[in-house]
N, C-alpha and C positions, 0 to 999 in steps of 0.2 A: 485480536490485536495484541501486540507482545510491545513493549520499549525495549530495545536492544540497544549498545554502544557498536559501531561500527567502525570496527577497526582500518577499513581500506580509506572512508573518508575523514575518520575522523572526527564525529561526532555523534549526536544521538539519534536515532529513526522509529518510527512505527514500522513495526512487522506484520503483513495480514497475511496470512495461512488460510486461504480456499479449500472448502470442502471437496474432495476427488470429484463427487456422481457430478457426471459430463453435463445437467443443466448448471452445475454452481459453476465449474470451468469456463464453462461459455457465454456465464456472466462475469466472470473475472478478464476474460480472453476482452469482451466490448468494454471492461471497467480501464481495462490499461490502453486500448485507442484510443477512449473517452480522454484520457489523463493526457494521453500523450498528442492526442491533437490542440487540447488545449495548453499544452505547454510550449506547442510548437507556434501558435498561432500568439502566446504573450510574454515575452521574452525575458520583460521587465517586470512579471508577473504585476502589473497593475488591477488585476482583476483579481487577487487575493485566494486563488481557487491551490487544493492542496498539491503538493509538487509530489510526480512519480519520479524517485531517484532510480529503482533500475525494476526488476523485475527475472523471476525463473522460478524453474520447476523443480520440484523436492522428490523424489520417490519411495513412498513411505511405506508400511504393512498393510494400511488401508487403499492403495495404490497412490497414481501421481497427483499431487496439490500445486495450483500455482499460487505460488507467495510474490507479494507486491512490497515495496521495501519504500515508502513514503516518507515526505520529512513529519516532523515531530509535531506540532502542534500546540500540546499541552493535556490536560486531564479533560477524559469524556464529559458529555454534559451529564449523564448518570450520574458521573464520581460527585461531579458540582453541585445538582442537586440536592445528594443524600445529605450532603455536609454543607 
C-alpha cells in the first residue's frame, strides 16, 4: 500500500500494487467486483465499507500488476499498534 497525492482528483489515495502470479491477479480481479458491487449497491456509503475510486493495470519487468486506487483511510492498524 503506497499514500499517493492524486493529481486528477485532487486529494490523497491509497495505492495497492498486486503481485503479477495469475493467483494474486484473480484475487485483485474478485477484490475490485467485491468493492465495486458494494459501492454500487450503498451510495450514501452508510455502510462505512472502503471506497474503490478507480482501478488498472501497470506493466512492469516482473510482468502485469493490477493496482487498485482506494480512498485514504488513515495509518494501518500495525502502524497504530507499534506506537
Amino acid at each position: 500500500m503506497f499514500f499517493i497525492f492524486s493529481i486528477l482528483i485532487q486529494r490523497y489515495v491509497a495505492l495497492k500494487i498486486q503481485k503479477s502470479a495469475p493467483q494474486f491477479a484473480q484475487a485483485a480481479l474478485h477484490e475490485i467486483e467485491i468493492l465495486s458491487a458494494i459501492a454500487d449497491g450503498d451510495a450514501s456509503n452508510s455502510k462505512y465499507v472502503i471506497r474503490l475510486v478507480d482501478h488498472f493495470k501497470h506493466a512492469g519487468p516482473n510482468g502485469q500488476h493490477l493496482c487498485m486506487v482506494l480512498e485514504f483511510l488513515g495509518d494501518s492498524l500495525l502502524r497504530l499498534i507499534k506506537y
